[in-house]
BATOR-794359 format. One record per residue (C-alpha): chain; x, y, z. Coordinates in Angstrom, 2 decimals. Layout:
BEGIN
- A:X:Y:Z .
...
***
This chain:
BEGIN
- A:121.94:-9.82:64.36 .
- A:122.62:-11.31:60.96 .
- A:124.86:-13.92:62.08 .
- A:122.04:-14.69:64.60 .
- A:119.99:-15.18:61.75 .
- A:121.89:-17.09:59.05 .
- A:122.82:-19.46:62.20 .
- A:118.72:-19.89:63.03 .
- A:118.08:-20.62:59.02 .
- A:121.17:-22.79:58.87 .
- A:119.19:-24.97:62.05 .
- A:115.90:-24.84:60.38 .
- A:116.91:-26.31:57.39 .
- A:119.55:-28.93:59.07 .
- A:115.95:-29.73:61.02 .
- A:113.60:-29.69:57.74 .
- A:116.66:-32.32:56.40 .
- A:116.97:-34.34:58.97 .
- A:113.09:-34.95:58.92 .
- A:113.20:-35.57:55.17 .
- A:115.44:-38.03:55.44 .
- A:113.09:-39.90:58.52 .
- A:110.54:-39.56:56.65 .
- A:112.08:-41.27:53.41 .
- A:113.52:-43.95:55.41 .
- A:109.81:-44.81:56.83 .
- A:108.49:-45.42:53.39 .
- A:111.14:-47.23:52.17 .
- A:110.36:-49.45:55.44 .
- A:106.85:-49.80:54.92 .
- A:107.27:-50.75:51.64 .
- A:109.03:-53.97:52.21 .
- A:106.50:-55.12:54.27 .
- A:103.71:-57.72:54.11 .
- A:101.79:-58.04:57.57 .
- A:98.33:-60.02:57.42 .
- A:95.79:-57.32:58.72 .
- A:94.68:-59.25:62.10 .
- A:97.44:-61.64:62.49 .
- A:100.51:-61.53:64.39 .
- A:103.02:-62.96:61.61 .
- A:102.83:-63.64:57.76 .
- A:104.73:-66.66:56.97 .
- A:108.72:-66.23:55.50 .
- A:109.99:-64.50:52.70 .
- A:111.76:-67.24:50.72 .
- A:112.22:-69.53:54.25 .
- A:114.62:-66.86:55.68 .
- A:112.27:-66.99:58.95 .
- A:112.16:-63.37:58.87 .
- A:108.57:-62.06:59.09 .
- A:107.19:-59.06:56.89 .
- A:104.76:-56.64:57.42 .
- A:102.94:-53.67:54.99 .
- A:100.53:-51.00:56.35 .
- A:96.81:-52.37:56.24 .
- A:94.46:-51.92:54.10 .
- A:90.74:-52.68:53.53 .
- A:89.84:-55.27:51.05 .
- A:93.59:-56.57:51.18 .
- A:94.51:-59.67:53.10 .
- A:98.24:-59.93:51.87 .
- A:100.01:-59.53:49.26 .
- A:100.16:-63.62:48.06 .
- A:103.40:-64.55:50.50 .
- A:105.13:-67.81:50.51 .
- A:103.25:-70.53:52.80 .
- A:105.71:-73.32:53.36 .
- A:104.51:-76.88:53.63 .
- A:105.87:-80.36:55.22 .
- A:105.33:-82.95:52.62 .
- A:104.31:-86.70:54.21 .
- A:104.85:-89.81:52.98 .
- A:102.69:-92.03:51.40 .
- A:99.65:-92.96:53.14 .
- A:100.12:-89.73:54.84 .
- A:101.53:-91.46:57.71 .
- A:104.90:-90.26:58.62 .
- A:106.67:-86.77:58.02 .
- A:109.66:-88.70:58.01 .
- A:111.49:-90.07:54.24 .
- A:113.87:-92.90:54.00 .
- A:115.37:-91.46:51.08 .
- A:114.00:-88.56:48.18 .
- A:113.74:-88.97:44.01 .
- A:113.40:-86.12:42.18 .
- A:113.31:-84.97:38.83 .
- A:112.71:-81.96:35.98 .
- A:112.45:-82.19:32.72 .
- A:115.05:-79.29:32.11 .
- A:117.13:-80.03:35.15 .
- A:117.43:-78.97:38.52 .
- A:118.85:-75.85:40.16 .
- A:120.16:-77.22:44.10 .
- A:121.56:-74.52:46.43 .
- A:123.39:-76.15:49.58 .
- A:124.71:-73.23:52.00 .
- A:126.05:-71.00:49.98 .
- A:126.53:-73.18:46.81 .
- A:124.92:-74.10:43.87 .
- A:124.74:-76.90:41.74 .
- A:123.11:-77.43:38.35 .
- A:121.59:-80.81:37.48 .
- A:121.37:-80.83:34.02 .
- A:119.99:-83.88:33.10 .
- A:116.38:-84.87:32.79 .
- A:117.30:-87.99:34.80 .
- A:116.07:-88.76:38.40 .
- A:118.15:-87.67:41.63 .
- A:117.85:-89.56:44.72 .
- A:119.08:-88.06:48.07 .
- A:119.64:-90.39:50.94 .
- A:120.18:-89.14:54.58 .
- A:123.76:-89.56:54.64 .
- A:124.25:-86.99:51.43 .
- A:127.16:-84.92:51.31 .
- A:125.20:-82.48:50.55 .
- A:123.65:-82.02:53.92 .
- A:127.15:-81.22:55.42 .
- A:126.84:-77.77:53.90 .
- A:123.27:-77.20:55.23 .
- A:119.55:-77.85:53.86 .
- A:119.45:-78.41:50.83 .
- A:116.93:-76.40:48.33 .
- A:115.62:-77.65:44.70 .
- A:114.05:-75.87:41.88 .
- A:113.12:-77.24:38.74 .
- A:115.14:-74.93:36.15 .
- A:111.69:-74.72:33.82 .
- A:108.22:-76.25:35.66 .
- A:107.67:-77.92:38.75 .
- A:109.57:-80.53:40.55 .
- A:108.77:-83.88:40.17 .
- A:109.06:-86.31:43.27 .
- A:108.67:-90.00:42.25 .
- A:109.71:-91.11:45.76 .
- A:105.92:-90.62:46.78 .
- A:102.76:-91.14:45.45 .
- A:99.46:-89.31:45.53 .
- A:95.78:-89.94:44.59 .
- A:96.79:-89.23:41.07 .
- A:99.93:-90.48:40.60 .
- A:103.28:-89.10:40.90 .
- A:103.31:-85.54:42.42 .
- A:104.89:-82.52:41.18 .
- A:105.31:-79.42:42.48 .
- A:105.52:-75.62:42.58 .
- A:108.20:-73.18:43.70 .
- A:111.04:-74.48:46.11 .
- A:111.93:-77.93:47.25 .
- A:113.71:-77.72:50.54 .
- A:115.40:-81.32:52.00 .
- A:115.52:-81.39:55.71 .
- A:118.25:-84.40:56.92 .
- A:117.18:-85.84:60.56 .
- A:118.25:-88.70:62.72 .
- A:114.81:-90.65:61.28 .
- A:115.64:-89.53:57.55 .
- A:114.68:-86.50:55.26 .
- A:112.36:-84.18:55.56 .
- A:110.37:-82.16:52.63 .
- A:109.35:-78.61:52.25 .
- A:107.40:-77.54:49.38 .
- A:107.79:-73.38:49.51 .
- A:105.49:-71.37:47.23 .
- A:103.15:-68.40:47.14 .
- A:100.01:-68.99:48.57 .
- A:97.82:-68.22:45.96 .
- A:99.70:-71.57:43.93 .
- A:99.51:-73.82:47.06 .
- A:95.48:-72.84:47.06 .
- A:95.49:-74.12:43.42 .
- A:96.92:-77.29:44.56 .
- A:94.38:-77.28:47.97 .
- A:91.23:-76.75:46.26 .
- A:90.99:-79.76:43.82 .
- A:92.54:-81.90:46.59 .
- A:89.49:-80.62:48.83 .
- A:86.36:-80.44:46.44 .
- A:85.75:-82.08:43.40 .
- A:86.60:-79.79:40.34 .
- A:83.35:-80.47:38.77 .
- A:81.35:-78.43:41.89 .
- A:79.61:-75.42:40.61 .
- A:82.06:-72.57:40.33 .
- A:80.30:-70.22:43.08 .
- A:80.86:-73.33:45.38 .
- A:84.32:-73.44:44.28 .
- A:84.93:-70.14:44.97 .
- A:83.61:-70.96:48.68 .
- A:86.28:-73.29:48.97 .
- A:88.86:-71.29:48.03 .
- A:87.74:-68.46:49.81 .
- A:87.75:-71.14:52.92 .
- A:90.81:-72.88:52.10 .
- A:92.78:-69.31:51.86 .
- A:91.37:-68.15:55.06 .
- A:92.34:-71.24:57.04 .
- A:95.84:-70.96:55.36 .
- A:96.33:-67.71:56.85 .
- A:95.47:-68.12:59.95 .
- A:97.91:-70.80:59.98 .
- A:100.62:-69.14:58.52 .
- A:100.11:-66.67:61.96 .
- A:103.24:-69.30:63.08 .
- A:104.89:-72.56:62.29 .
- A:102.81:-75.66:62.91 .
- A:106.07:-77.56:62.94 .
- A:108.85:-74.67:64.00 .
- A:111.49:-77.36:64.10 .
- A:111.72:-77.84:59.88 .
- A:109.75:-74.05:59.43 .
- A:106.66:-75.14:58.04 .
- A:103.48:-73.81:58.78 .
- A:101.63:-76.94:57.59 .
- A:101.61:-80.35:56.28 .
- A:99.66:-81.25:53.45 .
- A:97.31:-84.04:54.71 .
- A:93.49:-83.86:56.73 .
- A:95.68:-82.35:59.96 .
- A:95.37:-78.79:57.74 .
- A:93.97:-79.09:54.71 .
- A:94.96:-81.42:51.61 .
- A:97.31:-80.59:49.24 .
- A:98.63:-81.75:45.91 .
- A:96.48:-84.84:46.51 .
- A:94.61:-83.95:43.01 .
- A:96.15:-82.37:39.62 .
- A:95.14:-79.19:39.09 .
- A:92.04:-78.02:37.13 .
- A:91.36:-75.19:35.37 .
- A:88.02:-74.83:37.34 .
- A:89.56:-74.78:40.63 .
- A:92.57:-72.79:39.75 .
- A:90.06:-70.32:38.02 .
- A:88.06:-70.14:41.40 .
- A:91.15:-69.24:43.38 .
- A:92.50:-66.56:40.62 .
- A:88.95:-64.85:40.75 .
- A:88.87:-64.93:44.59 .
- A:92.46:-63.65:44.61 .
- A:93.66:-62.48:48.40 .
- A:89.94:-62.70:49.48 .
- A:89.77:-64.00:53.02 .
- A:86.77:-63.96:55.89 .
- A:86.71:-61.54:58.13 .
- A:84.95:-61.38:61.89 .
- A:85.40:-58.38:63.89 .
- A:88.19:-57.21:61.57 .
- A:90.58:-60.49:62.22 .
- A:90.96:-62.85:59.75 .
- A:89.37:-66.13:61.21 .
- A:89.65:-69.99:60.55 .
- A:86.86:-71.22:58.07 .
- A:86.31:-74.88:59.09 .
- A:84.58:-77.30:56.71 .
- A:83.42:-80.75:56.17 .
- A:81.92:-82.80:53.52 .
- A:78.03:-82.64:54.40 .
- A:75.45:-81.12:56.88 .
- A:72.26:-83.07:58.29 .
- A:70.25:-79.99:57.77 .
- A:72.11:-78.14:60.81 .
- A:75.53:-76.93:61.20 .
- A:76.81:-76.44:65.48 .
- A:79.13:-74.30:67.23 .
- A:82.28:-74.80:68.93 .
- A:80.68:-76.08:71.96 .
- A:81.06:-80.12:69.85 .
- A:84.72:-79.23:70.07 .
- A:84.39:-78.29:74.19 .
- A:85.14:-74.55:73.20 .
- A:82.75:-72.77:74.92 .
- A:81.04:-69.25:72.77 .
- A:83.55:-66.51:73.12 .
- A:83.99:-63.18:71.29 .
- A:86.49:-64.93:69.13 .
- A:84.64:-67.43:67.59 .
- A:81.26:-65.96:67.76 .
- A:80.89:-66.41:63.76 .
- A:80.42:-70.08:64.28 .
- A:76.92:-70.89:65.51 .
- A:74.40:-73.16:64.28 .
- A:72.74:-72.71:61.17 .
- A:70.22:-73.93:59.39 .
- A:71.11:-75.51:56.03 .
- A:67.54:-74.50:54.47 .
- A:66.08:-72.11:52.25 .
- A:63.18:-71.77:54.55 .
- A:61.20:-74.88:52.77 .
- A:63.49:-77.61:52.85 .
- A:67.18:-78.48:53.81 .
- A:69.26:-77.93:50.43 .
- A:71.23:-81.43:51.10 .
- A:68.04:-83.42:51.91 .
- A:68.42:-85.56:48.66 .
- A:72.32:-86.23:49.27 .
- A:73.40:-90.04:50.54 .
- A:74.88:-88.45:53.48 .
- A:72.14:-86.10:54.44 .
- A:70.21:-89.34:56.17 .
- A:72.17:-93.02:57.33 .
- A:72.12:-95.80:59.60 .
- A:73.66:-98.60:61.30 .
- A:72.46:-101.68:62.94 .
- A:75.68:-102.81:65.05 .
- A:75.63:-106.52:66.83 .
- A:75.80:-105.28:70.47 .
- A:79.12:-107.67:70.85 .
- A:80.87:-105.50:67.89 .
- A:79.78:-102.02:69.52 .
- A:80.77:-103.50:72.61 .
- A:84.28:-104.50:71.76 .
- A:84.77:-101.33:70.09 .
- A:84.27:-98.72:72.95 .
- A:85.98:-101.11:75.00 .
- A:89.27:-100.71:72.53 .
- A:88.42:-97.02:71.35 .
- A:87.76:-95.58:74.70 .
- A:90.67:-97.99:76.59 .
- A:87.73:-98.85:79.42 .
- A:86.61:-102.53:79.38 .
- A:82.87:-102.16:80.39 .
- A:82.06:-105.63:78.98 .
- A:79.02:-106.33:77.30 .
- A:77.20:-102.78:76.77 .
- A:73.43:-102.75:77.87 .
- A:73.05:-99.33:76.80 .
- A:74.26:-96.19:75.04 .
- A:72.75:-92.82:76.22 .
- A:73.65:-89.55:74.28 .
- A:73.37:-87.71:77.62 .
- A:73.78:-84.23:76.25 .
- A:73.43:-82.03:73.33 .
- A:74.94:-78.88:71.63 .
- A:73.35:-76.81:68.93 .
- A:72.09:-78.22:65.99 .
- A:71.44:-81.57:68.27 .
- A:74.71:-82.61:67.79 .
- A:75.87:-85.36:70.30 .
- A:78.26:-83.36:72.77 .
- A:78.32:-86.40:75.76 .
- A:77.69:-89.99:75.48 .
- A:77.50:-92.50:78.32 .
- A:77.98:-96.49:77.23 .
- A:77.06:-98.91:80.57 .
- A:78.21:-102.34:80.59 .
- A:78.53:-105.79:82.76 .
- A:82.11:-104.13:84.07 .
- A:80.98:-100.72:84.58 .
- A:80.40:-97.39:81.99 .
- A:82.39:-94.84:80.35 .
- A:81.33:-91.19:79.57 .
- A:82.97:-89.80:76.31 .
- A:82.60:-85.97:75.69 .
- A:82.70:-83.87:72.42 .
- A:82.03:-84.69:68.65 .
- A:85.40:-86.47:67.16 .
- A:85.72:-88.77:70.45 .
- A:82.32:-89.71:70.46 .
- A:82.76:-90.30:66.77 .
- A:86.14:-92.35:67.34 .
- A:84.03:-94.24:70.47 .
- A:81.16:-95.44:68.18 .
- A:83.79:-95.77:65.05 .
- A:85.71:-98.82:63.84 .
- A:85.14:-101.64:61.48 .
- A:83.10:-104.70:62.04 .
- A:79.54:-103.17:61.00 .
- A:78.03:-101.51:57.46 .
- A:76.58:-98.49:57.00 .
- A:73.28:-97.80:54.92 .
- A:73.07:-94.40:53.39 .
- A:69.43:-92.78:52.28 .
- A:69.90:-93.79:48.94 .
- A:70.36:-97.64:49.77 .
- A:74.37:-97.33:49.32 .
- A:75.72:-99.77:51.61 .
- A:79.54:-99.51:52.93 .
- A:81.65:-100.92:55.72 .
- A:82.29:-99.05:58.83 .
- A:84.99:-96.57:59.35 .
- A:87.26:-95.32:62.80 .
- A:85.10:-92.53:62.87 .
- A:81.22:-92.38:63.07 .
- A:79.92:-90.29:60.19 .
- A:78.99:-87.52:62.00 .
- A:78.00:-87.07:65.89 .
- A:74.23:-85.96:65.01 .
- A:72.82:-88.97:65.54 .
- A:70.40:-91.26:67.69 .
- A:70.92:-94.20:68.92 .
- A:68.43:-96.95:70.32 .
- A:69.43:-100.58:71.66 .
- A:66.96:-103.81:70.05 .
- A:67.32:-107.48:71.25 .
- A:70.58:-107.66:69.43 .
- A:72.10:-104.61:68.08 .
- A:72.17:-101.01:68.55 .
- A:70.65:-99.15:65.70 .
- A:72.40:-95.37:64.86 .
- A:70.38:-93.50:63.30 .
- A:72.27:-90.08:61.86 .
- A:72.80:-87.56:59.52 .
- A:75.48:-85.80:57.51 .
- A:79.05:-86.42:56.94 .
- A:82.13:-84.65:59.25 .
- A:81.96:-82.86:61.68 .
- A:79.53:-80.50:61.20 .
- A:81.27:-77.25:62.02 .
- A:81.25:-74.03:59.33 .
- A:80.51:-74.87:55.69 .
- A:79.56:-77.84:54.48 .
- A:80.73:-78.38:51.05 .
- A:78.53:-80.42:49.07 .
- A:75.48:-77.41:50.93 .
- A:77.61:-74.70:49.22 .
- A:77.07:-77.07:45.62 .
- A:73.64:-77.49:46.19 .
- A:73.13:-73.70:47.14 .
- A:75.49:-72.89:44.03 .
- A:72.74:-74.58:41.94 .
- A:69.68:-72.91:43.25 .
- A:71.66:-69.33:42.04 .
- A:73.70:-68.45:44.83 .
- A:76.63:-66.62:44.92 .
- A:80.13:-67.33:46.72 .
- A:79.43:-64.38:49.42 .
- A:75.63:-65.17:49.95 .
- A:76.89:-68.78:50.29 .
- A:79.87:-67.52:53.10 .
- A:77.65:-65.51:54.88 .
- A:75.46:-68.08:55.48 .
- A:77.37:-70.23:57.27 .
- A:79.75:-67.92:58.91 .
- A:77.71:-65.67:60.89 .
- A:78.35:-61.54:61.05 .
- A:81.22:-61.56:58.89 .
- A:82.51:-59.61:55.70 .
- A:84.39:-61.16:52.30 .
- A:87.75:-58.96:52.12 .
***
């Protein structure tokens, strides 16, 4: 009976041990982890490609992973270099495969495709002390330097450039590029609040999983290192730190643009009909009940007069449909906020129907006419139309466009978040009101 015993304590504790020891390993487990609560994946830890997760929690987005970002060339036209200069004032530290190199000098370094280097894999730069300079492109402000990692891609068309760094430092380097620093702070804090929130949901996976990078840095995500830094916007990103929007619970894309007629629309100008995932974009009004907060803005109000030859050789080349000489343009149907969702332009060859906001836009868009804003500013014609909220009637010789705002009209308009900013409001009264039935987490 005692032997029965000592041998039933002896597999109690083995049990109690063995659980222990799960139990420890678990924690250790979770701990290493850094999952985005409502996303499937987080971005890399230091490019290694290998995803991390950490148990949710409320209030916590992440904790401040590495985003990593395809650098274009300049113009923003090509993700493609011929060759890459690059530079630190106390050096370099490059790590090709599994070796490492120290470039001591404060002297340039330029990398061609056919670099030895390359043989021994991708090559990675840091700057030994401050960010790496890279004279081999230019931005609005000059010569661009940058935070964190430098990673050289080589490809039959030339080199390709990562910039790897923590979120929160690419936001600092987003925000400037994306709103002027001199914005009221609560609007600021808007944009970074956006700007992180769109970052995340594209870090859920690689936008370009051939080099990856979940981004680029140009208008097809969200600019980056186009501006210096400023302490305004880098204090509006530090005192938003890891706050994203939530709808539903998920972390969800915060689109923006530079200026709202008054209204904001849905999904529907993109042809995405309303579903449960996007529910928190709908049309808003831009108002404080009185009046429209951006009504004394250039871009709140515009108009064209456009020689009917000029419009008419533009669909023709923007749509690929010769219709010859128009005779009319019909915006034959509307989404909220009256944006133009359908246009139909008839000619002496035959018609063409174009369908949702940044076609219509491109349609109508192109240079040839000018562009009056409310406050008398005058400016040549772009490829896109201003915005799609618009009217437009045909007179004996030209077709006059009347519209309103600036982009295209989806989410938060920026220069509305300054002007609410002004009147007293905060950066979450501001959110809420263009993002409907959501939280600031």
């Amino acid at each position: 009976m005692r032997r029965r015993r000592k041998e039933k304590y002896l597999y109690y504790g083995l049990a109690i041990l063995v659980t222990l020891f799960i139990i420890v390993g678990l924690v250790s487990a979770l701990k290493g982890t850094g999952k985005i609560k409502g996303l499937d994946r987080t971005g890399t830890e230091k490019g290694t490609g290998e995803a991390e997760s950490k148990p949710e929690e409320k209030n916590t987005a992440i904790d401040n992973p590495d985003i990593r970002v395809l650098i274009m060339d300049n113009g923003y036209s090509n993700i493609v270099h011929p060759s890459v200069t690059i530079s630190s004032a106390k050096g370099l530290t490059l790590t090709c495969g599994e070796e490492k190199e120290d470039w001591d000098k404060s002297d340039s370094l330029t990398i061609a495709p056919d670099d030895a280097r390359f043989g021994k894999g991708n090559i990675r730069i840091q700057a030994k002390e401050g960010n790496v300079t890279l004279s081999s492109i230019k931005r609005g402000y000059g010569t661009p330097s940058y935070s964190g990692i430098i990673e050289l891609r080589t490809t039959a068309e030339g080199i390709v450039i990562i910039n790897e760094l923590p979120v929160e430092t690419y936001l600092c380097g987003v925000v400037p590029s994306e709103m002027p620093a001199s914005y009221e702070l609560e609007a600021l804090k808007v944009q970074a609040v956006c700007a992180r929130s769109y970052a995340y949901r594209q870090m859920a996976d690689y936008g370009y999983p051939e080099y990856e990078a979940h981004v680029n840095d140009s208008t097809d995500y969200q600019v980056y290192g186009n501006s210096e830094e400023q302490e305004s916007t880098s204090r509006a990103v530090a005192e938003t730190a890891g706050q994203v929007v939530r709808y539903q619970g998920e972390v969800v894309t915060t689109y923006y643009y530079s200026t709202s007629c008054g209204k904001t629309t849905s999904m529907e100008a993109w042809g995405t009909a309303p579903n449960d995932s996007n529910g928190y974009l709908q049309s808003v009004d831009v108002s404080d009940g009185d009046a429209d907060y951006e009504k004394e803005l250039p871009w709140y109000r515009w108009e064209a007069a456009v020689p009917v030859q000029t419009l008419s050789n533009l669909v023709g080349l923007n749509t690929g449909t010769d219709v010859g000489t128009l005779s009319s343009v019909e915006v034959t149907k509307k989404g909220p906020g009256d944006v133009a969702l359908q246009i139909k332009a008839t000619g002496s060859k035959g018609s063409v129907t174009v369908d949702t906001e940044n076609k219509i836009r491109r349609a109508l868009g192109g240079k040839g006419y000018q562009i009056t804003k409310q406050d008398g500013t005058v400016i040549d014609s772009s490829a896109l139309l201003p915005s799609a909220f618009f009217t437009i009637e045909k007179t004996a010789d030209a077709f006059v466009i009347k519209g309103g705002g600036f982009g295209h009209g989806i989410g938060m308009s920026q220069n509305g978040a300054n002007e609410m900013a002004k009147q007293g409001k905060d950066y979450k009264e501001i959110l809420t009101l263009f993002f409907h039935d959501v939280t600031i987490e």
